[in-house]
Every structure is written in structure tokens, then in C-alpha cells.
N, C-alpha and C positions, 0 to 999 in steps of 0.2 A: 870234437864238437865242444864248441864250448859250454861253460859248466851256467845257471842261472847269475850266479856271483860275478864269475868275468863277463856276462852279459851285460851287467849294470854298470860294473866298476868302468867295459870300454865306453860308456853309454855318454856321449856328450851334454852341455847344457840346453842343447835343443830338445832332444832326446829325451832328457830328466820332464822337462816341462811338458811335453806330450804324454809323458808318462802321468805325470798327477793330472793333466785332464783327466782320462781312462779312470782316477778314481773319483773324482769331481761326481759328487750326485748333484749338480744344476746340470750337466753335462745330459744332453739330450739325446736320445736314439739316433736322430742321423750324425750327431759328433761321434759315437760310440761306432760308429760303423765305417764313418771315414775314417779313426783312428784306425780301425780293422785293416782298413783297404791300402792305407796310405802311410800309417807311422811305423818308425823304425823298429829293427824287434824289441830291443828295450821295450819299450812302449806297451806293444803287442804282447808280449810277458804279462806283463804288470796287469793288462786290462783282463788278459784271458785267464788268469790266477788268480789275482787279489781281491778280486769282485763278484757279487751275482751280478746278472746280465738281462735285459730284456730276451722276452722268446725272439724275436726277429734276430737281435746280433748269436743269441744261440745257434740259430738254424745257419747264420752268415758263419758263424765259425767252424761248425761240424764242416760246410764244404768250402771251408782257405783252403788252396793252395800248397801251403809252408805246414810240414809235417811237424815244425819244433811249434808251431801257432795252436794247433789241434793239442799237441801233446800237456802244453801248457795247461788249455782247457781240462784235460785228464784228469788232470792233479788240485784243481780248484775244491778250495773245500767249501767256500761258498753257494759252490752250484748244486742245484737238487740232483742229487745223485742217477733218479731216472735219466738228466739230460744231457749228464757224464755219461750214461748209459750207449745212448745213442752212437759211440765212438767203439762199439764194442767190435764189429766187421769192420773198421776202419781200414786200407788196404796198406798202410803201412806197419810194419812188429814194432817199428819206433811207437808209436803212439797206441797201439794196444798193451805194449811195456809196461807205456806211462799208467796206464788204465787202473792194470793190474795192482802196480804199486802205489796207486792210491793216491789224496791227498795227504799232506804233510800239518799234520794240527799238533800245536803245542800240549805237553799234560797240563791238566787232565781231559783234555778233551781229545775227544777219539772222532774219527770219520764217520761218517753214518753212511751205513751199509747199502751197497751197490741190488738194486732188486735180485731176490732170490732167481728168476728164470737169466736175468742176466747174468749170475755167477753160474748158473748151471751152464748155461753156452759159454762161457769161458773153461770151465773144466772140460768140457768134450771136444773141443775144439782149438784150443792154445796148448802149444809146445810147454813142457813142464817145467821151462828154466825162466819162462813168465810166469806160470802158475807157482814160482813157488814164492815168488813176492804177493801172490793174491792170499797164498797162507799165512804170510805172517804183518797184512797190514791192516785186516780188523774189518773188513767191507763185507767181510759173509755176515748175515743174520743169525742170529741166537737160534732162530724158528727153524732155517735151514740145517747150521750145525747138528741140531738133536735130530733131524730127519735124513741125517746122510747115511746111517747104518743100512738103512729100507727103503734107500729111494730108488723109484723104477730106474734110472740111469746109471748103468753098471760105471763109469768112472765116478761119478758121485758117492756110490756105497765104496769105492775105491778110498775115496777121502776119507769117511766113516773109518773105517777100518783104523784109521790114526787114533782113535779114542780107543784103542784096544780097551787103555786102564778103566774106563770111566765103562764100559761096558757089562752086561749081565752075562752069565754063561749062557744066555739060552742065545742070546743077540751072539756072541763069540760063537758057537754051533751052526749060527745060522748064515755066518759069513763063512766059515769054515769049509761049508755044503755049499757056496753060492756058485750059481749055473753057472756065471763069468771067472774063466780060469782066472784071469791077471784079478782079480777080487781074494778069489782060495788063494792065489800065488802070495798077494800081499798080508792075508789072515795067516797064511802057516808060518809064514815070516814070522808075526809080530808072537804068535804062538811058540817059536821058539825062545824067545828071551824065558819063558817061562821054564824051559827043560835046562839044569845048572851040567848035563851032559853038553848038550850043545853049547852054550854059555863058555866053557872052559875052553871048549877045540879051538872055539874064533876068539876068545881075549887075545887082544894083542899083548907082545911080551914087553913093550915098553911103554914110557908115559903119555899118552895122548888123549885127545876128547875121546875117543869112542872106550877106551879103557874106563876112565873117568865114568862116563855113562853106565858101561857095567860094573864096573864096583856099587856105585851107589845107589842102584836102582833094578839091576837084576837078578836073577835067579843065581846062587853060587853054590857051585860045589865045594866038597869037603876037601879037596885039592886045591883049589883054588883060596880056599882061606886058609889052608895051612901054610901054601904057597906066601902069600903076602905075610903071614907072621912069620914064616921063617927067612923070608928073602925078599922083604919088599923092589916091585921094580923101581919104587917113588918112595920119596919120604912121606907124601900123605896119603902112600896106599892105608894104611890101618885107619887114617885118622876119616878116609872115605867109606870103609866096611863096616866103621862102627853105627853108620846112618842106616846101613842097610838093611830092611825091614824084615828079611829074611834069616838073616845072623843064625847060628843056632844059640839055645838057651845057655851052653857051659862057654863058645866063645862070649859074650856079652859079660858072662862073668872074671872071663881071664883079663878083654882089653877094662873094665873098669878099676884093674889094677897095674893099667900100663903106666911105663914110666914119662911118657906123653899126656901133657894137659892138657892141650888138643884134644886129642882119642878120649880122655877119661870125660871131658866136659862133653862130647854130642855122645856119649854111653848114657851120658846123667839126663839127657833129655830123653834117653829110647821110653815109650810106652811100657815096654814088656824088661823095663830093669828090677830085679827081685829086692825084696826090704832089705838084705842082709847088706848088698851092694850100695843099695839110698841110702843105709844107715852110717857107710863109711866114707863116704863122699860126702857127705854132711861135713864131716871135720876133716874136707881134703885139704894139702896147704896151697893151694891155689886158688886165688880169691874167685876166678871166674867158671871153676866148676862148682863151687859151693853156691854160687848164681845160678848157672845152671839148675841145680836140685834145689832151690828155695822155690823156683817157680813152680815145683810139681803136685798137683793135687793129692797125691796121698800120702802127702808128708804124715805122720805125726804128728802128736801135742809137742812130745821131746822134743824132737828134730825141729818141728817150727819156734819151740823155743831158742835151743840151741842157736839158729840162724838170727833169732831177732835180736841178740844181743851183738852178730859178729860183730869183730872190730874193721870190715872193711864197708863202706858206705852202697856200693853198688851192691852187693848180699844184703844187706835189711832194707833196703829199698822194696828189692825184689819179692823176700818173704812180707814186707807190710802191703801187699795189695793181694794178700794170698786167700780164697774163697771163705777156709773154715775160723779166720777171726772176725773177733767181733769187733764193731765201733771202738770201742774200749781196747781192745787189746792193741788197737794199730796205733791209736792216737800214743798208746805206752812206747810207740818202736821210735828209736832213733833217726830218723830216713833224714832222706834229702832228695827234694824235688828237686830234678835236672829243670833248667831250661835255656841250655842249649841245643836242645833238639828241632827237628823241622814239625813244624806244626801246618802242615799241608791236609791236600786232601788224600786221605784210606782208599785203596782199591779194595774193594770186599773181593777175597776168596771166591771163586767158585764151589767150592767144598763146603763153605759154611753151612754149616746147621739151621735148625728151626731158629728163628728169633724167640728169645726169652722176654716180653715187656717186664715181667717180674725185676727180671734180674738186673734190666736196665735201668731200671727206676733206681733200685736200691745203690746200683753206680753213681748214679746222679744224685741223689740224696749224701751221699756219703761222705763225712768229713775228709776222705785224702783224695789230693788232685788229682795224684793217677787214674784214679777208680773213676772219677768227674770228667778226666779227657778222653777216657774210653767210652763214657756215654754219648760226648758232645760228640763224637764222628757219628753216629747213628743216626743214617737220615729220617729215620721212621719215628723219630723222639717226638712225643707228643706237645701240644702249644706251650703247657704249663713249664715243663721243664725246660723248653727253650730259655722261656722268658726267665727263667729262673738260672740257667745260667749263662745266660746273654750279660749276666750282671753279674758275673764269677769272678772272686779278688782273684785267679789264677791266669796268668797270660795266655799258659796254655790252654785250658779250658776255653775262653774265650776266644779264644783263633780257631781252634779246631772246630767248634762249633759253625763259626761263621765260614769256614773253607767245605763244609760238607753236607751240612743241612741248606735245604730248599729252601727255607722261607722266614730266615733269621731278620730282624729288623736291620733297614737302613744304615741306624745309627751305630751298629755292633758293626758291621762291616767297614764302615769309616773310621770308626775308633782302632777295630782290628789292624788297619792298616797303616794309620801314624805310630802303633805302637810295637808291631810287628814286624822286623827287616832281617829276618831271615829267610830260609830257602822258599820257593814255591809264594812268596808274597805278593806277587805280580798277578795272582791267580785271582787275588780277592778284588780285583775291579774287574773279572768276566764277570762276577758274579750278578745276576738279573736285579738284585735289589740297591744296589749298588748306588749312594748318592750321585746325585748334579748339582741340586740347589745351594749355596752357599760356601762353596769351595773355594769361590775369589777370595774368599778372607785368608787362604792360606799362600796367598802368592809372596810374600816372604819369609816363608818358610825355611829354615836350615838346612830342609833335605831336599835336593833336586825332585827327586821323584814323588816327593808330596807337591812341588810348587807345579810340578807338569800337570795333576788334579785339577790345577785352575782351569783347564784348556775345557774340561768337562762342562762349567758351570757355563748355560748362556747367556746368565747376565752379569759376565764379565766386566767389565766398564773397559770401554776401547784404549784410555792409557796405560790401563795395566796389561792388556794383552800383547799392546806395540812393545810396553816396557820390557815382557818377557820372551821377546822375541831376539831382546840383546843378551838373554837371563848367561852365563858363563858356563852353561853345561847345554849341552849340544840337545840332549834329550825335551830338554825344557823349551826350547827354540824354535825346536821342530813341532811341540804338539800345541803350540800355541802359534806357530805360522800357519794352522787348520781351522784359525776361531774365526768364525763369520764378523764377529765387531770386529777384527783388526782394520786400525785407518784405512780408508781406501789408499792412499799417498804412500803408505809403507808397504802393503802388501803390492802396489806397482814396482815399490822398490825392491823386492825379496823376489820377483818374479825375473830378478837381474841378477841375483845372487846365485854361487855356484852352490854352495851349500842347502842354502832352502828353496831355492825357484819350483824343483819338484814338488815339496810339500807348498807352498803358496799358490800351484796351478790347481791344487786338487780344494783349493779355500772356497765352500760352498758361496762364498759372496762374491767370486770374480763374476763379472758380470758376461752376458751374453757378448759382446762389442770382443770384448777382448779373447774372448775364447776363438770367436771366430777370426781373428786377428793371428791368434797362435796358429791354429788349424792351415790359415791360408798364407800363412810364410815358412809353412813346414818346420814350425817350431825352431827355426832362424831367431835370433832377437831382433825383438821387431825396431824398426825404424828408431832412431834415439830422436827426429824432429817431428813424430808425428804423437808428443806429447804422452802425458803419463797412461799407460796399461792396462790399469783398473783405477 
């Protein structure tokens, strides 16, 4: 079956322009429906994925014919999820698959979640090699997840039983004892990674994920870690036991004097590493476990000394953002603020903690940028400090802010983005506050992808839209063959072009005459003597 990608690429020039009707909002309900009925699947992709839809063409797609037409619907991330819902007994596995596996949204936007009674009929009722794509594409609810341990549906508490970690003893007991054997069957399971007896029997004896998995995350015995120090199966078995939260306290002391810097630096991050061991990793010769242990909160006065003098830059970076200095003492350290780093948006932890506003504030007040970019991702930052550092000499500061707070001004998001071309920069025109007005001034712009911003503004002036519609980067060509001022006379002519005829059919200005026109020669090119198109 062919994949979405060779659907388009075999997709002709009739085909392409059928297709940007489908996204054409002057595009009427009965066009939206003879597209349904009558254009190619190109076409029928395009309109049943890339767009929301009236209820009527909804209800006309749930009962197409054409299982890849339905499936395409599945996967829309535009459609209210309820009426993706709808496709949930569809009678073919093809398009219950698609269901499963969700739309496809770029980061950081995520799918919004398919109704809780609709994923519970999917778990009770779908094979598990569709369900496991409903695990990992983000369409369960928050609300649902935390209710799966106890929900009357014994395949649901099945699910549950996957947060063994996140669970209480009492919640663990109580699936442990649950009436649904395949429930207990899956509980004594996850119960076992915790006995470092069982743990040992089934490691596997050479390198693979499931090894991998146990090393670094379960229960081990004292065979098994003498085993990998005396006979690694991997070269990074040790450097995987040293994360492992279970460690005993005298190995933790022996790998912090392995001859692996590797091993010595994730020791330097453990929780439970003893002073004597931080005191000698302090002056290890390896720049990046002395990084390692600059980050840790109970450094010393010495030791934070020691580090803010090191001679390698990535160590006094790392100790000048460290809790117990003062103003004073950081502005004394050497650093150097990176800024080649990605200034995107932060997924917050599930694990995170209470919010500190204290501590945030004093982030944000505070003369080093690090400390100021770790505030500006905090979407809970209050107006003051927005505005405060909306107007940050720091690039970083000011990107981050605008990629992750709700409700940063206009002008910091437009600014963020002429000034910002690094990773995740694409992110800052989802963003809701995002200019329109006055963006024509940047149509000869140096960077393509600032000049394609003109496409936004709608009081474009109609030469400058035609003009960059010849602009020499393809991107700039296309989001300006979608601006309603382009001439009517060039957008007749673009609806001839192979390259742009697609995006010029979906040009909110084509006029009714001509859509029906396209519709009614089957997206043929129409007549060359029956005069210009639009």
C-alpha cells in the first residue's frame, strides 16, 4: 500500500489542484463533498487529514467506501477528537490502526486526547498490537491515566499496572490481590523486577535492550554486580550500574574511582555519593566529571571554591549557577554563557515538584543569564517579570521566554524570531500572539523564511505578493501563492504551474466560477480558449 508521500509525489497536476481546493476555506460544503465523492485519493488525503470539516462532510466520510479515505480521517489532527471517535467499530483493522495511532502533530504540540470511554472500548476490545500504538501516541487523558490502577474494567487496571513505579504500596497490594487473574499475572510481573534473585536468573548474558533495561533501572544482585565489574558483558555495563539507584553504598565508592570517566561522572551525579568521594572528584582530571559535581547542591564553600576558579569553562559555568552563591560571588566567576544552544520549548517533568514562586523570582532577578533562562521557560511567571524580561540583553532569555509562556507580547515573539535561527524556531509563529500586522515591510528580507512572514500580513500590497511569488526559494513562493491580494491574472497563471497550482487552488480569493470549473473537468486543465481561471 502506498505510503502518504508516494501518494502525492504519484499525484498529478489535476490531482495537486483538487487537492488545494479541499484546503480552500471559500470552498463550500457541497465542493467539500463532491471532492469526497469524486477526487482522486490525492485529493481525498489531503482534505480528510489536513483540514477540520463540516459535520455533514464528517458523517459523509465516517461512511466512504475507501478504507485508506476513513483512515486518513483517523489521523487528522484538526478534527475534534470525539469525531475521530466515531471510527472507533469501523469494520475494517486498517482504519481502527490508524485510530489508534493517532494524529501526527509536530513538537511541541501533542494530539488531544481521544474521549476517555472511547479509549476504554479500545482497550477492551482491540488486539494488542493496535493497542500498543494507542500507548505510545499520547490520545489517553491525564484524568484516565491516574484512574487506570481502579478502574471497574479489568483490562484498564491491566494498563494501570504499567505505572508499577509511580504507584503506592497500598495501590501495588491491591493489584497484587486483584480478582482478574491476567491483572495479578501482570502485577507479579512488574513485582518481580523488584526481587534482584529473579533479576539475575533472567539477565540476559549479552548486550541488548532488555539487559540495558536491567542494569539501569532494576533491582541487582550482588552477583550480578560483581559479575559486571569483574567481567563486563558490554563495555558500558559499569558505566550503566553506576545510574542504578539501587547500587550498594561501598560499590558507589569503588566505581567513583574507576579508571572510566564515563563511570566516574554519572557516580558524580548519584544522590547518595558520600563527601569523601565529592571531595575527590572535585579535582578529577577530567573536565566533565568535575562538571558533573559542580552541579551538586552540597557542594562545600571549598569545593564550590575549588570549581569556580577551574581552568576549563564548561566547570565554572556550571558551579556559577549553583543555589548556595551569592549575587556577588557568581558575578566574581569566570563563566561563559553558551549560545549555541536550542532555545525551544521545556517539557516539564512529570516528577517535578511543588513550584517555588520565591525562587523563581530571585531566577529572574538575577544578574546570570542562566539563572534568567531557567526562569523565562516557567509558564506560571507572573506579568511583571515577563515584561521584565521580554526586554533581556540575553538571546537566550528572550527566546525561551517567548517559546514557552502563554502570553508574552506580540512584539517579543517577532523580534524572537528575526533574531533566533536555531532549532525548534518554527515553533514561534504557532504561537497565538504571534504578529500579522506590518510584516510586508520585511519582504526583502535576507532570510527566506523571514520573507515567507509577508504571506501573513493581509495588507500585503498585491505587487509585492505577485513579486514573491517568483521570490528564488521555493518556501517563500508557496506561502505567498495563498495570499488573497495576489493579482487575479497571476494566480490564473499559477493555477497552470506544476509547482504552485496546488497551493493557488487552495488561494481563499479563487473565485466561485473557477472552482466550479476545476470541479467540473475533474481537475483536467481547464480549456486554454475559455480565457483566464481566476
Amino acid at each position: 500500500m502506498p505510503t502518504p508521500e508516494q501518494i502525492w509525489d504519484d499525484a498529478g497536476l489535476p490531482a495537486r489542484r483538487l487537492a488545494g481546493l479541499a484546503l480552500n476555506p471559500s470552498s463550500s460544503e457541497v465542493t467539500l463533498l463532491r471532492l469526497l465523492a469524486d477526487a482522486p485519493l490525492a485529493a481525498r488525503m489531503v482534505l480528510c487529514r489536513d483540514r477540520d470539516l463540516p459535520e455533514a462532510v464528517v458523517d459523509a466520510v465516517i461512511a466512504h467506501p475507501d478504507r485508506r479515505t476513513r483512515g486518513f480521517f483517523a489521523r487528522n489532527p484538526h478534527a475534534d477528537p470525539a469525531q475521530r471517535a466515531r471510527l472507533v467499530d469501523d469494520p475494517d483493522r486498517f482504519v481502527r490502526a490508524h485510530l489508534a495511532e493517532g494524529p501526527r502533530t509536530r513538537f511541541p504540540a501533542r494530539p488531544r486526547p481521544l474521549p476517555d470511554e472511547t479509549v476504554v472500548h479500545m482497550i477492551s476490545t482491540y488486539d494488542n498490537d493496535i493497542l500498543e500504538s494507542l500507548a505510545s501516541c499520547r490520545q489517553v487523558s491525564a484524568r484516565l491515566v491516574r484512574s487506570m490502577p481502579t478502574h471497574p474494567v479489568g483490562k484498564v487496571r491491566h494498563w494501570g499496572v504499567n505505572r508499577w513505579q509511580a504507584l503506592t504500596e497500598e495501590r501495588r497490594a491491591a493489584l497484587l490481590a486483584d480478582p482478574d487473574p491476567d491483572v495479578r499475572e501482570h502485577a507479579e510481573r512488574q513485582a518481580r523486577f523488584e526481587d534482584p534473585a529473579w533479576v539475575e536468573s533472567v539477565l540476559p548474558a549479552r548486550p541488548c535492550h532488555a539487559r540495558t533495561d536491567f542494569l539501569l533501572h532494576r533491582a541487582l544482585s550482588g552477583a550480578v554486580v560483581d559479575g559486571v565489574l569483574a567481567a563486563p558483558a558490554g563495555e558500558d555495563d559499569k558505566a550503566m550500574i553506576a545510574v542504578n539507584p539501587g547500587l550498594p553504598a561501598d560499590v558507589v565508592v569503588l566505581l567513583a574511582a574507576d579508571p572510566d570517566p564515563e563511570v566516574r561522572e554519572r557516580i558524580a551525579r548519584r544522590p547518595d555519593l558520600g563527601p569523601a568521594e565529592r571531595h575527590v572528584l572535585v579535582s578529577d582530571p577530567h573536565p566533565e566529571v568535575r562538571r558533573a559535581v559542580a552541579y551538586r547542591a552540597d557542594l562545600g564553600p571549598a569545593e564550590r571554591d575549588a570549581l569556580a576558579v577551574d581552568p576549563h569553562p564548561t566547570v565554572r559555568l556550571a558551579v556559577s549557577v549553583h543555589p548556595a552563591l551569592t549575587e556577588e560571588q557568581r558575578a566574581r566567576i569566570d563563566y561563559e554563557v553558551p549560545m549555541d544552544r536550542c532555545f525551544g520549548f521545556r517539557i516539564v517533568p512529570v516528577s517535578t515538584g511543588p513550584r517555588d514562586p520565591g525562587a523563581v523570582r530571585r531566577k529572574a532577578l538575577s544578574g546570570h543569564p542562566m539563572l534568567r533562562r531557567e526562569a523565562a521557560e516557567d509558564r506560571e511567571l507572573p506579568a511583571d517579570l515577563v515584561a521584565r524580561l521580554a526586554e533581556d540583553d540575553d538571546l537566550g532569555v528572550r527566546v525561551l521566554l517567548a517559546q514557552n509562556h502563554p502570553h508574552v507580547p506580540a512584539a517579543l515573539l517577532l523580534r524572537s524570531f528575526l533574531e533566533y535561527t536555531g532549532p525548534e524556531r518554527e515553533n514561534l509563529i504557532t504561537r497565538p500572539n504571534f504578529p500579522h500586522a506590518g510584516l510586508a515591510a520585511l519582504a526583502d528580507h535576507e532570510d527566506p523564511q523571514v520573507r515567507a512572514l509577508v504571506a501573513r500580513d493581509p495588507d500585503t500590497a498585491p505587487a509585492t505578493v505577485d513579486r514573491l511569488t517568483r521570490d528564488p526559494d521555493p518556501d517563500v513562493r508557496a506561502a505567498l501563492a495563498r495570499h488573497p491580494n495576489l493579482p487575479r491574472p497571476r494566480l490564473a497563471e499559477l493555477l497552470h504551474d506544476e509547482e504552485l497550482a496546488h497551493v493557488a487552488a487552495a488561494n481563499p480569493a479563487l473565485d466561485p466560477a473557477t472552482i466550479d470549473r476545476l470541479l467540473a473537468t475533474d481537475g483536467r486543465s481547464p480549456d486554454p480558449d475559455a480565457g483566464p481561471a481566476a
